[in-house]
Kinemage of the C-alpha trace (Angstrom):
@kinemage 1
@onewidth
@group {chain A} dominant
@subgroup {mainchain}
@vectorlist {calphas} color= white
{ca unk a 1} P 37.624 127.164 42.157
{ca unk a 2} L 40.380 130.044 41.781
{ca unk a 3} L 41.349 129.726 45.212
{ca unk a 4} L 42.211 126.363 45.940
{ca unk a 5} L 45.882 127.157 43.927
{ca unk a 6} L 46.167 130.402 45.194
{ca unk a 7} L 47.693 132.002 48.824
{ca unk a 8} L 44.023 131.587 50.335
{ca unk a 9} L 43.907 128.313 49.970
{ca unk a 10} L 44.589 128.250 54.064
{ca unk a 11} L 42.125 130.927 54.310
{ca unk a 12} L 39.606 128.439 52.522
{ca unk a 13} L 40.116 125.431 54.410
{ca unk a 14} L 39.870 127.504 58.048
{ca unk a 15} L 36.285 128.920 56.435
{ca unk a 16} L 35.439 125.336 56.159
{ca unk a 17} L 36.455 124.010 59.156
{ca unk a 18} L 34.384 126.699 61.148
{ca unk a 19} L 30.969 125.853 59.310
{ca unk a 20} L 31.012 126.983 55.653
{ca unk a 21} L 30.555 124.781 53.271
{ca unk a 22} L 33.019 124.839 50.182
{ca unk a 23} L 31.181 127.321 48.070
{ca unk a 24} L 30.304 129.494 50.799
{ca unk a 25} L 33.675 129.814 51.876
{ca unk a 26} L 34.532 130.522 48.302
{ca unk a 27} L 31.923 132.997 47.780
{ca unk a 28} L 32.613 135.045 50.680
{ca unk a 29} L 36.334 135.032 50.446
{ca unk a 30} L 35.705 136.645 47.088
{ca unk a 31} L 33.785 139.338 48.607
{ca unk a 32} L 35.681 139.898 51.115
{ca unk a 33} L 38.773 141.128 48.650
{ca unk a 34} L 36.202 142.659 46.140
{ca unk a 35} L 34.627 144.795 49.014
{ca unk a 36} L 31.627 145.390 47.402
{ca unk a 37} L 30.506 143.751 44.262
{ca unk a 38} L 27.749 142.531 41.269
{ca unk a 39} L 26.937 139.013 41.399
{ca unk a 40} L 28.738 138.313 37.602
{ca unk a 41} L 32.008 139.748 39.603
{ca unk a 42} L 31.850 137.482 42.776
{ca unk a 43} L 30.956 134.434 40.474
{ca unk a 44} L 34.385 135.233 38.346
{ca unk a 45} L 36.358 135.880 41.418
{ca unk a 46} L 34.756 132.607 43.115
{ca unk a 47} L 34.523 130.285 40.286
{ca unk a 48} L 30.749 129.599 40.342
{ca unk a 49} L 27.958 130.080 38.385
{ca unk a 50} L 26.112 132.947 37.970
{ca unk a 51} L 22.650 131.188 39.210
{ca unk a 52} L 24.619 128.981 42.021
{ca unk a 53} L 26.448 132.570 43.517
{ca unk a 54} L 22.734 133.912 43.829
{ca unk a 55} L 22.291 131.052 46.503
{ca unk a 56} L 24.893 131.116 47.965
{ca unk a 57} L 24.711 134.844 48.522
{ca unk a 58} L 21.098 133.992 49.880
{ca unk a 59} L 22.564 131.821 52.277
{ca unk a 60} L 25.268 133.924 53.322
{ca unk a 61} L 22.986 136.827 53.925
{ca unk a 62} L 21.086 134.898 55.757
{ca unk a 63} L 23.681 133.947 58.572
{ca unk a 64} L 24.484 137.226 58.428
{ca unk a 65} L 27.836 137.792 56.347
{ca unk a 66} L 26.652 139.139 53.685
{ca unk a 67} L 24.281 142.560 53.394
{ca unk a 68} L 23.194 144.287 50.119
{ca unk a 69} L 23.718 147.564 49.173
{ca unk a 70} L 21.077 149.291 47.048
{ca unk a 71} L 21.612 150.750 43.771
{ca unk a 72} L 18.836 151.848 41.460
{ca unk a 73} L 20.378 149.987 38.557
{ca unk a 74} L 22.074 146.584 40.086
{ca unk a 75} L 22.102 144.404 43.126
{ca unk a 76} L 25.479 145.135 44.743
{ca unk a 77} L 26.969 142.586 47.779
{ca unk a 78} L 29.134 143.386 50.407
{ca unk a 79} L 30.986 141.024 52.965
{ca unk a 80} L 30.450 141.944 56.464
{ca unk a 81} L 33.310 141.342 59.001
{ca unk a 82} L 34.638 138.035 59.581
{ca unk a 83} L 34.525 138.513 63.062
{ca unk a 84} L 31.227 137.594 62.967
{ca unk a 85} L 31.876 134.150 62.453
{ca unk a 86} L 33.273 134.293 66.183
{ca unk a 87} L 30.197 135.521 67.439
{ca unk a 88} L 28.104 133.114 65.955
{ca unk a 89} L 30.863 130.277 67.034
{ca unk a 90} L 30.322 131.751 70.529
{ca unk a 91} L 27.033 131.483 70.497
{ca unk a 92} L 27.047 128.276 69.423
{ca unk a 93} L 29.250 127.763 71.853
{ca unk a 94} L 27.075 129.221 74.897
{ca unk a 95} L 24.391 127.080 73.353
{ca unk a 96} L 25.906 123.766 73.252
{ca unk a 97} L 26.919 124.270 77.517
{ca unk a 98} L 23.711 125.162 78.140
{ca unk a 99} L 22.038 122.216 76.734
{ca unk a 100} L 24.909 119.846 77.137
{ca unk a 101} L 23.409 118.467 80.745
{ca unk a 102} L 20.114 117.648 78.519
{ca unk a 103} L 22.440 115.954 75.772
{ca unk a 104} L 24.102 113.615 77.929
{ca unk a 105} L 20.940 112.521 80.029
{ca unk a 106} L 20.316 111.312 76.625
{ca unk a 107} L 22.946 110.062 75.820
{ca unk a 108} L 23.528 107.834 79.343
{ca unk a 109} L 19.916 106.962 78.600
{ca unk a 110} L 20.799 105.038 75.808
{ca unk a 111} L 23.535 103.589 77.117
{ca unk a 112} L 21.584 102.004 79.674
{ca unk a 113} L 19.332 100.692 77.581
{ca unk a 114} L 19.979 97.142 77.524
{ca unk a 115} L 21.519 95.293 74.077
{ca unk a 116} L 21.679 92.222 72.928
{ca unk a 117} L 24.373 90.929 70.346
{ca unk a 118} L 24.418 87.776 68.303
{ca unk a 119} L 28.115 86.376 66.678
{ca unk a 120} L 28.348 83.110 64.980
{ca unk a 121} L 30.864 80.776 63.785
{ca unk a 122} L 34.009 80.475 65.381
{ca unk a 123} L 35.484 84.081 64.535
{ca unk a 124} L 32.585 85.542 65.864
{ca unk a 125} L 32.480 82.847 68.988
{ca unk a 126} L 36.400 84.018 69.744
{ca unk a 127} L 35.752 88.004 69.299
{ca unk a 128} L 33.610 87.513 72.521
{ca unk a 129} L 36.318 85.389 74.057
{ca unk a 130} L 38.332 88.374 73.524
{ca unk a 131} L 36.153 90.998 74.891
{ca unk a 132} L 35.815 88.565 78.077
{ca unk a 133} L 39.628 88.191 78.275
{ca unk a 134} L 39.992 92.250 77.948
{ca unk a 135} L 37.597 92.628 81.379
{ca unk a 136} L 39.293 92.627 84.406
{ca unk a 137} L 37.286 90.240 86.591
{ca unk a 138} L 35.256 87.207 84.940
{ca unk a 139} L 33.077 84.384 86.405
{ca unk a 140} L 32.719 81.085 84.215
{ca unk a 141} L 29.987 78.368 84.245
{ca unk a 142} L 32.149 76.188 82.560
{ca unk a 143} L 32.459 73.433 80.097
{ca unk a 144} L 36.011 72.538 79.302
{ca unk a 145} L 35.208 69.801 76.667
{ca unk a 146} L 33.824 71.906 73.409
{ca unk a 147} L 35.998 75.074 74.245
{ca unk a 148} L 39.696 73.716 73.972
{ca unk a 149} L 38.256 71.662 71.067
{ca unk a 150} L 37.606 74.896 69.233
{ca unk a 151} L 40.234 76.843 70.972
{ca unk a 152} L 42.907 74.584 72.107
{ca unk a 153} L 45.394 77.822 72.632
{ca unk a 154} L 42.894 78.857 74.875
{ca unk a 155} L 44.214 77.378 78.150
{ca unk a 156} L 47.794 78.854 77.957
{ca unk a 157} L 46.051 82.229 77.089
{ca unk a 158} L 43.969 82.481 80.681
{ca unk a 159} L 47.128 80.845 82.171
{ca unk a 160} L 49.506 83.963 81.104
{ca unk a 161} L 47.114 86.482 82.000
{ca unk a 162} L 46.256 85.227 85.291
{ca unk a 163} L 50.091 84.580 85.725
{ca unk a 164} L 50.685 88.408 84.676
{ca unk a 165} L 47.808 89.696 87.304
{ca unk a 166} L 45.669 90.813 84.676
{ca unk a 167} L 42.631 89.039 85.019
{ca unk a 168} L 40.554 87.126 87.880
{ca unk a 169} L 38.783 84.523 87.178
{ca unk a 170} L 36.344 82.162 89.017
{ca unk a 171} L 34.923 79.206 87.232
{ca unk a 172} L 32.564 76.919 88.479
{ca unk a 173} L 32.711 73.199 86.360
{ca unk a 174} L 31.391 70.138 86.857
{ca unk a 175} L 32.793 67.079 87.463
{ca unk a 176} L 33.950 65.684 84.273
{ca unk a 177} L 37.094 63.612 83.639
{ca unk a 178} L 38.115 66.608 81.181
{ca unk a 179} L 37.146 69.233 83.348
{ca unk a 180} L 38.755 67.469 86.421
{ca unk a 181} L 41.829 67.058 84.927
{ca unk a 182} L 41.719 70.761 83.527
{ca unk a 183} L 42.251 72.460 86.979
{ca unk a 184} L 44.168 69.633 88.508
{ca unk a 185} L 46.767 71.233 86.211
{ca unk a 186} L 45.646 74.746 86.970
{ca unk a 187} L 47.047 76.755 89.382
{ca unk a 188} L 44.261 77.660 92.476
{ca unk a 189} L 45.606 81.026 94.182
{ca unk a 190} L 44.207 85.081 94.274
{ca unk a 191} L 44.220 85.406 90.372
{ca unk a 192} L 42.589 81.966 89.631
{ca unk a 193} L 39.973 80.038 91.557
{ca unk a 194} L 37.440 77.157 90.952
{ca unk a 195} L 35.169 74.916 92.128
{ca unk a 196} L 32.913 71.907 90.805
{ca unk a 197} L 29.145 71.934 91.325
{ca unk a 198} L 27.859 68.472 92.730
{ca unk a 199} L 28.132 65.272 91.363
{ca unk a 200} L 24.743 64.947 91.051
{ca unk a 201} L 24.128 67.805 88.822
{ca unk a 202} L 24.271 67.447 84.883
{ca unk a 203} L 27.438 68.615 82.921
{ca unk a 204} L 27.339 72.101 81.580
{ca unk a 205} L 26.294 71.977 77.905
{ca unk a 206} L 27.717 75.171 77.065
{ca unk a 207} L 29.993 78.220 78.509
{ca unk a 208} L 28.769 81.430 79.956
{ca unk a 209} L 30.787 83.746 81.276
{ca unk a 210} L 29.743 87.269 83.323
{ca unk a 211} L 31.996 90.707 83.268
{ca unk a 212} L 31.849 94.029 83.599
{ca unk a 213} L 28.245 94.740 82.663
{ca unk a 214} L 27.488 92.279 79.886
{ca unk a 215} L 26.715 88.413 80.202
{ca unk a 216} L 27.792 85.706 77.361
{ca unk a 217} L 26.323 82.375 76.550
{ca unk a 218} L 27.557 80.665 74.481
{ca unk a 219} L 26.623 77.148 72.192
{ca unk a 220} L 29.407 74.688 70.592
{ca unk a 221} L 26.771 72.236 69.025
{ca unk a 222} L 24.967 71.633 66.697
{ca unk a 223} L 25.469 75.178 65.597
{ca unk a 224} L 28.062 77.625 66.495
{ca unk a 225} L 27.336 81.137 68.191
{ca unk a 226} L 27.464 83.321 71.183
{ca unk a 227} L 24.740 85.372 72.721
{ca unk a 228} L 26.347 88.590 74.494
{ca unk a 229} L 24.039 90.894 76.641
{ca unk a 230} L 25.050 94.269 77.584
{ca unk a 231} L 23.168 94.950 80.800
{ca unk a 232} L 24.120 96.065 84.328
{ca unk a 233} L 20.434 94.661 86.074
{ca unk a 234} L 20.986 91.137 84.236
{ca unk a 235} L 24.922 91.148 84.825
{ca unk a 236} L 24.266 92.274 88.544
{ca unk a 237} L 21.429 89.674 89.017
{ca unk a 238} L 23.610 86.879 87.447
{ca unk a 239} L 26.862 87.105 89.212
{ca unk a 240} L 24.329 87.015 92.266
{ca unk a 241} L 23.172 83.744 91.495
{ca unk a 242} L 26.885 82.862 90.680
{ca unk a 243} L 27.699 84.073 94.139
{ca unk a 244} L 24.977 81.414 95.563
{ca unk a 245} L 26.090 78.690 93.224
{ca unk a 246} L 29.892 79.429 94.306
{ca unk a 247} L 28.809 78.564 98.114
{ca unk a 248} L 27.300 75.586 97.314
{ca unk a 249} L 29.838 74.047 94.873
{ca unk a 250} L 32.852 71.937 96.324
{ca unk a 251} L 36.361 73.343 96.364
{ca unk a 252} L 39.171 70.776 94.016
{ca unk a 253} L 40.797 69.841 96.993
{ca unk a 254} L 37.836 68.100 98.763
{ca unk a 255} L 37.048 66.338 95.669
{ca unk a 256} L 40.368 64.725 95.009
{ca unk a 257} L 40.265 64.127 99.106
{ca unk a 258} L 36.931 62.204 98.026
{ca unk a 259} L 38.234 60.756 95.042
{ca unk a 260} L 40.936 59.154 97.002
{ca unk a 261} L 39.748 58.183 100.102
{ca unk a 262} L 37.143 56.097 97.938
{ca unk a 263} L 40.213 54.247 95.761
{ca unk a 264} L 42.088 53.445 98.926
{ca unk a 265} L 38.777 51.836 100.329
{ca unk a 266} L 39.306 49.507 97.373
């Protein structure tokens, strides 16, 4: 088109930007300095076809910015003010508050709605490690084993965030030789805490973790993946059950009491 290497090339690209599409804004820039004008004469000025300009023109006259003047021989155009282009971007406007209370009950709607994501392999496995380590606050039903297997940088990674106050984590385990001698070497104080469910309970077979409003469950063998649920009822109701499974699980301390008392009986 003519215009895009002439001064109203700015003009243009403002034309666009408010809600003409390039033609249109072509097309009615044309008229605008022709004043009134045959079709063959805005399609020269504009750089369009002859047949293309007649839509356009349609369009435009449609929204109102352009009118026709009658002759008895030809069609003439004329360009009506731009200033119409405010009022219809103020009614728009108007339009858009109005309705905006309905658009984001829809929107929060959907939101809520509850989703479930699946990642696999262990790229996919450590983005949702990531998104965990990103929350604030995060409780563990852990297994120690499979997870520094996969991720053996893992353990110096909660170490410095807890350290730097930017995460708190409580972790449940069981009472493994690997996941005893895991916390025995971690730190217990406001940032970091954990407990071990009974002895008599079966080792955890995989990791799940609960924060913010999602929940992630994760499987190490015999295929790798992570199942991530973005809920709030099913996060609420599981860190509820956490809550009741923290009671009843056995601080370290009284363990390794346990665990000695029973070696100095031998």
């Amino acid at each position: 088109m003519e215009f895009r290497y002439s001064a109203n090339m700015d003009i243009l690209e403002a034309l666009e930007k408010i809600g003409l599409k390039d033609k249109q804004a072509g097309v009615y820039l044309a008229l605008l300095e022709l004043g009134t004008a045959s079709v063959e004469s805005i399609a020269k000025k504009a750089g369009t076809k002859r047949p293309t300009t007649y839509l356009i023109l349609d369009e435009l006259q449609s929204r109102g910015l352009v009118s026709i003047v009658p002759r008895a021989k030809k069609t003439l155009y004329s360009a009506e003010s731009p200033q119409l282009i405010l009022s219809e971007i103020g009614h728009r406007e108007e339009l858009l508050k109005r309705f905006m209370p309905n658009l984001l009950a829809v929107y929060n709607t959907r939101k809520e709605k509850p989703q479930v994501l699946l990642f696999e392999g262990k790229e996919g496995v450590g983005q949702v490690y990531d998104k965990i380590f990103s929350s604030p606050e995060v409780q563990f039903f852990s297994t120690i084993r499979d997870v520094f297997v996969m991720f053996p940088e893992m353990s110096k990674l909660l170490s410095s965030l807890v350290n730097a106050k930017q995460i708190k984590i409580r972790e449940i385990l069981t009472q493994t030789p690997a996941d005893l001698e895991y916390i025995g070497r971690t730190k217990q104080g406001e940032h970091y805490q954990s407990r071990l469910a009974p002895k008599k309970f079966p080792e955890f077979l995989s990791d799940s973790a609960i924060f913010g409003n999602s929940v992630a469950f994760f499987s190490f063998k015999p295929q790798v993946f992570a199942v991530q649920i973005d809920s709030r009822e099913i996060s609420q109701s599981l860190r509820v059950l956490f809550d009741l499974a923290w009671l009843a699980a056995e601080p370290y301390e009284k363990v390794i009491h346990l665990a000695k008392g029973r070696e100095s009986v031998k």
